[in-house]
Z-matrix of the N, CA and C atoms (Angstrom, degrees):
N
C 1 1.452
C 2 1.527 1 108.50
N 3 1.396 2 114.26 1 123.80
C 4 1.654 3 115.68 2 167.55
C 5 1.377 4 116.27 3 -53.27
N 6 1.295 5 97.75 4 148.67
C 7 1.299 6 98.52 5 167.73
C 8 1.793 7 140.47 6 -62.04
N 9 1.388 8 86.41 7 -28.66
C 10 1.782 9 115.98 8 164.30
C 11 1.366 10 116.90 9 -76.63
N 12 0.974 11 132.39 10 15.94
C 13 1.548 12 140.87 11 178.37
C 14 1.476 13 110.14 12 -137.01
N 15 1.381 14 127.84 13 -8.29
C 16 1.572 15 131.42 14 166.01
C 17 1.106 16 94.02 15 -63.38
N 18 1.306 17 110.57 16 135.24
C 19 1.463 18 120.95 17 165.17
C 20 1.652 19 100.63 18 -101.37
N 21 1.174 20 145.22 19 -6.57
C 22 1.198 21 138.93 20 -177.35
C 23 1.744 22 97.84 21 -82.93
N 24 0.746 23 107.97 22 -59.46
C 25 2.214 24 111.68 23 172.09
C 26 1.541 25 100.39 24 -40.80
N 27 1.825 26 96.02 25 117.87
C 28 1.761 27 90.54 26 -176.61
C 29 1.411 28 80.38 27 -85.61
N 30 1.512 29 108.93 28 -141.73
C 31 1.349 30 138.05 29 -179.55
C 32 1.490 31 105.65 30 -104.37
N 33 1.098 32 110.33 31 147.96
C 34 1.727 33 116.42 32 -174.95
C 35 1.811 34 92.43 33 -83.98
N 36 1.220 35 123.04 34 139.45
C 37 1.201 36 138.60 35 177.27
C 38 1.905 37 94.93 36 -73.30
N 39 1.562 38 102.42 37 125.14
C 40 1.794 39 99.29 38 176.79
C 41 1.368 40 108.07 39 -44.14
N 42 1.905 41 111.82 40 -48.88
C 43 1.447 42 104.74 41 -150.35
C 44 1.352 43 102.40 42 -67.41
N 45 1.209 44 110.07 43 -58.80
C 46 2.078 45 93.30 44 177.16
C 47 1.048 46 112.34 45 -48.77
N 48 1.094 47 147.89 46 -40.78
C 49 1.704 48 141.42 47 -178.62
C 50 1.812 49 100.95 48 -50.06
N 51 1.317 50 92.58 49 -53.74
C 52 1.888 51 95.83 50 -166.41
C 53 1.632 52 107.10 51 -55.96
N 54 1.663 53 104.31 52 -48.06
C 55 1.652 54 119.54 53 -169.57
C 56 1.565 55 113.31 54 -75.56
N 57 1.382 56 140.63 55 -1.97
C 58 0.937 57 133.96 56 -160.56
C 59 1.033 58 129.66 57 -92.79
N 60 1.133 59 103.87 58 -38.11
C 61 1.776 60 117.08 59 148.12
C 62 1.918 61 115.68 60 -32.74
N 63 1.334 62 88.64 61 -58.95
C 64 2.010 63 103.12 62 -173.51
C 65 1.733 64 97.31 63 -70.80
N 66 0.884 65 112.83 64 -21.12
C 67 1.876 66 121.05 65 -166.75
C 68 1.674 67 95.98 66 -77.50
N 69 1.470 68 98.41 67 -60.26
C 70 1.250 69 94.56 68 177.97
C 71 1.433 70 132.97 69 -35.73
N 72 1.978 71 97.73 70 -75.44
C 73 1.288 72 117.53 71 178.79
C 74 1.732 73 103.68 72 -53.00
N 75 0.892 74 153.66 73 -8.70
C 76 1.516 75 141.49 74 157.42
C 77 1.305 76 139.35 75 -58.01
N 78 1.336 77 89.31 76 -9.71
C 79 1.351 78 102.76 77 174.12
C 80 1.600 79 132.44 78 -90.07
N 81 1.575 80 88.33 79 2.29
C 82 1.514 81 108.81 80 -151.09
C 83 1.797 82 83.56 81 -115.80
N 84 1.430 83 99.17 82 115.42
C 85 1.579 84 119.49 83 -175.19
C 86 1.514 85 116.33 84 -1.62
N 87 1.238 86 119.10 85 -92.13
C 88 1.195 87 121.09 86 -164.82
C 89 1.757 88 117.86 87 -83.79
N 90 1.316 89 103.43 88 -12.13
C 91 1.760 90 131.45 89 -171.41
C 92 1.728 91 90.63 90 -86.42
N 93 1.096 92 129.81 91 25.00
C 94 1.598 93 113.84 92 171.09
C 95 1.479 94 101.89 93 -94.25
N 96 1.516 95 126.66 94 -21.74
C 97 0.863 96 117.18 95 175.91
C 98 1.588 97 133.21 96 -70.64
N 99 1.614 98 98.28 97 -3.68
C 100 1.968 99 105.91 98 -176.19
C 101 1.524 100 102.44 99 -75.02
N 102 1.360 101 111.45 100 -38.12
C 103 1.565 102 106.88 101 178.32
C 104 1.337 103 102.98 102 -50.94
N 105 1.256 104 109.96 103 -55.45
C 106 1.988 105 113.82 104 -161.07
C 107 1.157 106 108.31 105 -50.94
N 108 1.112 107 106.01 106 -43.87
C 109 1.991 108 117.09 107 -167.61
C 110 1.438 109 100.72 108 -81.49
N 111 1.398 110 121.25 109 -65.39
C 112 1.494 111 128.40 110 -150.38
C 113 1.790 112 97.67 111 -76.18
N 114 0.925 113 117.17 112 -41.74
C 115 1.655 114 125.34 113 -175.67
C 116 1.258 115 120.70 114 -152.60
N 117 1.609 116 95.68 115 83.93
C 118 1.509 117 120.05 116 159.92
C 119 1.052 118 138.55 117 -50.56
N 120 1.674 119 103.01 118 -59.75
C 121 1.153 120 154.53 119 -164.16
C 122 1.640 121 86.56 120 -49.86
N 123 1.717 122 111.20 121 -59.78
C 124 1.514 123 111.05 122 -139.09
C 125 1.609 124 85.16 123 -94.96
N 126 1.366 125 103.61 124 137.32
C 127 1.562 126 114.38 125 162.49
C 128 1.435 127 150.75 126 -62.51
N 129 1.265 128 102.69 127 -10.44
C 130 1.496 129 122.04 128 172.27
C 131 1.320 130 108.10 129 -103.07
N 132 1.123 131 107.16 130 -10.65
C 133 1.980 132 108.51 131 180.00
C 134 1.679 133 91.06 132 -94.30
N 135 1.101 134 129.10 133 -28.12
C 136 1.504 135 133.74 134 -164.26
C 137 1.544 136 96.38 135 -78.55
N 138 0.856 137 114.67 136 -66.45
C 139 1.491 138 138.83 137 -167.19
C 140 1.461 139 106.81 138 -41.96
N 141 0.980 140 100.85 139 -65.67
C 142 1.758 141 131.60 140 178.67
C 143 1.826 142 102.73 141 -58.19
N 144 1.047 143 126.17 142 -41.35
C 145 1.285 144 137.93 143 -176.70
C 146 1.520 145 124.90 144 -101.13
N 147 1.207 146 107.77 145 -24.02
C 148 1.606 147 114.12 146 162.63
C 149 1.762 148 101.97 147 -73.03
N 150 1.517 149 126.94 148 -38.03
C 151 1.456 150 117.27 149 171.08
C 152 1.545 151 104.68 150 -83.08
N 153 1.460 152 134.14 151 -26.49
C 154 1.632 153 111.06 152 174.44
C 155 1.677 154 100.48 153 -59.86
N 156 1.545 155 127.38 154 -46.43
C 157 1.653 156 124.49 155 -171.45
C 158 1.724 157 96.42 156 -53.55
N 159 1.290 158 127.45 157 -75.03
C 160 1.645 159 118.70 158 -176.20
C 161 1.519 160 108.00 159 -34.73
N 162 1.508 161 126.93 160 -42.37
C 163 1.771 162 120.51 161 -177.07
C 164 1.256 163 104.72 162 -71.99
N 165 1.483 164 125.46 163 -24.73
C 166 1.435 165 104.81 164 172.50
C 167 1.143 166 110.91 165 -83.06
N 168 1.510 167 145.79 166 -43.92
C 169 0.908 168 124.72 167 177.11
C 170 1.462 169 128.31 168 -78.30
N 171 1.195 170 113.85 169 10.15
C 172 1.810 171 106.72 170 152.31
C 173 1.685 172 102.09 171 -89.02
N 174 1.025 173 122.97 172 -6.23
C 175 1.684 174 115.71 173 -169.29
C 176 1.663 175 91.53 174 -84.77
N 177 1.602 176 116.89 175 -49.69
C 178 1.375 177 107.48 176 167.35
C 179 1.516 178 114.98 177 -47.99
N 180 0.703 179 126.77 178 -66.45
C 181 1.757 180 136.46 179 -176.71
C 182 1.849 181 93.70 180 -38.17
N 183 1.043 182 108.53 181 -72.11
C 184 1.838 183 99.37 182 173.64
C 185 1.064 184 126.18 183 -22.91
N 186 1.630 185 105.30 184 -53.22
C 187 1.187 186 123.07 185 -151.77
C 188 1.470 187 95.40 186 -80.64
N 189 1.429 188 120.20 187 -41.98
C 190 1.988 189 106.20 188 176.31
C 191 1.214 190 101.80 189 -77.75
N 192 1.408 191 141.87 190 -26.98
C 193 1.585 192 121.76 191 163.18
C 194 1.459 193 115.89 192 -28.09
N 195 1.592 194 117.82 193 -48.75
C 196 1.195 195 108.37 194 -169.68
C 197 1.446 196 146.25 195 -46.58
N 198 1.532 197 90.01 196 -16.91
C 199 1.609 198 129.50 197 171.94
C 200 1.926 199 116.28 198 -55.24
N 201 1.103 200 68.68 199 -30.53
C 202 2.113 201 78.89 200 -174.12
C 203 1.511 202 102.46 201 -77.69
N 204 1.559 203 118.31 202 114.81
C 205 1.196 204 126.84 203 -173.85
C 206 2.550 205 94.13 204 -54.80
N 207 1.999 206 85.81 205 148.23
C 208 1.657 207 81.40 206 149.46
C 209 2.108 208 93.33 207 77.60
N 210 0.645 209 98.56 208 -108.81
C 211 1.395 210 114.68 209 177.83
C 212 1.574 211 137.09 210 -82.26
N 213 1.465 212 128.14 211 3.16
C 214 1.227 213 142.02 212 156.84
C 215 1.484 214 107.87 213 -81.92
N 216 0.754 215 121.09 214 -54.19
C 217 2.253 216 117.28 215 -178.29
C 218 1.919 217 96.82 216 -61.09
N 219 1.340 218 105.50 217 -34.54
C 220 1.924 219 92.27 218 -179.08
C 221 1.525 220 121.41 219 -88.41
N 222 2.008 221 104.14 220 -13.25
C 223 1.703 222 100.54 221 177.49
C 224 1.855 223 87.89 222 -90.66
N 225 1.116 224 146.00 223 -24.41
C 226 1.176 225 154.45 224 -178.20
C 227 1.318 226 122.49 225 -48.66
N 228 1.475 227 102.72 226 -52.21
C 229 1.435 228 124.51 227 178.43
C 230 1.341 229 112.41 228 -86.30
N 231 1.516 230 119.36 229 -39.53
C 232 1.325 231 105.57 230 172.45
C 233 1.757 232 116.55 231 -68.15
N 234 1.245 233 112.03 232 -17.84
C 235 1.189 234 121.59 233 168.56
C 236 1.348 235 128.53 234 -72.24
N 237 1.453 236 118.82 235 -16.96
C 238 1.111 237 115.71 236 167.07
C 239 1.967 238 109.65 237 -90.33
N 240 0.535 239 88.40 238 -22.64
C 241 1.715 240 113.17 239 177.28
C 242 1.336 241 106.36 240 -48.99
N 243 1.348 242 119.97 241 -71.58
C 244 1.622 243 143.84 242 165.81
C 245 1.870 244 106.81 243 -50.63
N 246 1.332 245 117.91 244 -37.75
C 247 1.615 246 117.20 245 -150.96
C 248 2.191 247 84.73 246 -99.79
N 249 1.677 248 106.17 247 -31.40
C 250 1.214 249 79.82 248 156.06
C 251 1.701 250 146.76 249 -107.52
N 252 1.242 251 103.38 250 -1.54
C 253 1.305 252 105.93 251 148.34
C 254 1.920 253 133.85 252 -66.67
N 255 0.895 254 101.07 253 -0.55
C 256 1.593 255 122.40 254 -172.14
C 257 1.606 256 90.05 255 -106.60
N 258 1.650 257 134.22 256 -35.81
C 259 1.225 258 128.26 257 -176.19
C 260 1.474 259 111.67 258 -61.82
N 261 1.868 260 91.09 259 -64.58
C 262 1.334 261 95.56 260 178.81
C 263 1.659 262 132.20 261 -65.14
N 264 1.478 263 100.54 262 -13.92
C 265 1.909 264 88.06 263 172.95
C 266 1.579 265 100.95 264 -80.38
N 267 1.217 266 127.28 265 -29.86
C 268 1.505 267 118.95 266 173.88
C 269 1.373 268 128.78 267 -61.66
N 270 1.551 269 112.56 268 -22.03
C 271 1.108 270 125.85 269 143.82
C 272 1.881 271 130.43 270 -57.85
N 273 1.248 272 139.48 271 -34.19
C 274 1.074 273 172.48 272 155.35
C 275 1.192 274 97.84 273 -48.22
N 276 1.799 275 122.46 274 -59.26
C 277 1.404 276 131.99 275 -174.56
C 278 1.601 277 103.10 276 -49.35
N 279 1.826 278 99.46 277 -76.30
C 280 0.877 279 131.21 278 -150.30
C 281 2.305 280 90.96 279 -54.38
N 282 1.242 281 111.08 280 -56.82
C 283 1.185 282 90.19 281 152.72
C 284 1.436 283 170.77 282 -21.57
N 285 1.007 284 96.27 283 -20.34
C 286 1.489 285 120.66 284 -163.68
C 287 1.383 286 106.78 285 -139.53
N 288 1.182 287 102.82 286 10.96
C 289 2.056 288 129.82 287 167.15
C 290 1.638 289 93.87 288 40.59
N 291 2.037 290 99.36 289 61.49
C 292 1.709 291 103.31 290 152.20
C 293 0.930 292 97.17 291 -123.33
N 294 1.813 293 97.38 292 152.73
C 295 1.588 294 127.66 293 168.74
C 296 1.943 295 97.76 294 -76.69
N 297 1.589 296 122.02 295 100.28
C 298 1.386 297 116.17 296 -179.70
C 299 1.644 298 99.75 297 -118.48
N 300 1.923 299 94.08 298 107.45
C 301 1.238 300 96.66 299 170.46
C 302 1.767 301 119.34 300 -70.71
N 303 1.510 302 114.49 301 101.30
C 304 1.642 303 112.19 302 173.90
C 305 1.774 304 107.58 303 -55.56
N 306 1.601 305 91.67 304 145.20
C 307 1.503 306 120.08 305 -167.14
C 308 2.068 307 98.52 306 -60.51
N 309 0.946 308 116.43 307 111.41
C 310 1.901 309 109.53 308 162.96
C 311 2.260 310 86.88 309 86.54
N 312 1.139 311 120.70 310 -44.26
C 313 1.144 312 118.11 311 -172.77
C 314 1.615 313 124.17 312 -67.33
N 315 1.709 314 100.89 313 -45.01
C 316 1.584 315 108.25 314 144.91
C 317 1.312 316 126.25 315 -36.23
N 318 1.486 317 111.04 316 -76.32
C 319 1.402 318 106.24 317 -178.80
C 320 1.525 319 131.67 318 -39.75
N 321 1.148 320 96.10 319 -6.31
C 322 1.971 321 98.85 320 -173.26
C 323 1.413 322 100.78 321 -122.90
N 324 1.391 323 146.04 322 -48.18
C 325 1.114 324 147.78 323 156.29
C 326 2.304 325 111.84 324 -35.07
N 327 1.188 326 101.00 325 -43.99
C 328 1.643 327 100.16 326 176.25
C 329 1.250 328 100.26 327 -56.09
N 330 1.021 329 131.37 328 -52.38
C 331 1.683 330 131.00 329 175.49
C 332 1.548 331 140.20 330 -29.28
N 333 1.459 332 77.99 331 -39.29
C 334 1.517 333 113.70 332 -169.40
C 335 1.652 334 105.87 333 -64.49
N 336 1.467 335 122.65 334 108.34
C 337 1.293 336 104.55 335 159.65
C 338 1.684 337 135.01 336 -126.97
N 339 1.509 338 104.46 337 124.39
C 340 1.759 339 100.99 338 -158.20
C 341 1.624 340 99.11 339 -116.15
């Protein structure tokens, strides 16, 4: 059976098709900001990039933990550990053109308005 004759395959929604590219790259540290700037407009690039901006700024927050003799380099590292496994399934998401609200990362990113 073709693929063009499944009737179970909806149609890919344009805006995720258009944003997914920018959805992606947002996830990627300092690049959350191309969604914000470059494609506002589109909602899956927003979405996706208002939670890459919250992962960078807990990755900053890690990153001055590291400062704390003893125990800042091990909550730091496990923190980067967590912030990049959380990148790459949003990447994965953002792939597969889903809206994936991240666990504690949602809640602070919805807030967010750019």
């Amino acid at each position: 059976m073709s693929e063009h004759s499944d009737p179970s395959k909806k149609a890919a929604d344009p805006e995720i098709e258009e944003g997914k590219f920018f959805a992606a790259v947002g996830y990627i540290f300092v690049l959350c900001l191309v969604p914000l700037i470059l494609k506002k407009g589109n909602k899956f690039a927003a979405f996706h990039g208002k939670q890459g901006l919250v992962l960078l700024i807990l990755e900053v927050a890690a990153a001055i933990l590291k400062v704390v003799p003893v125990i800042g380099p091990v909550i730091a590292t496990l923190a980067f550990v967590v912030f990049g496994i959380l990148s790459l399934v949003g990447i994965l998401k953002v792939l597969i053109g889903e809206y994936w609200e991240m666990p504690v990362v949602y809640d602070i990113a919805r807030k967010i308005n750019v």
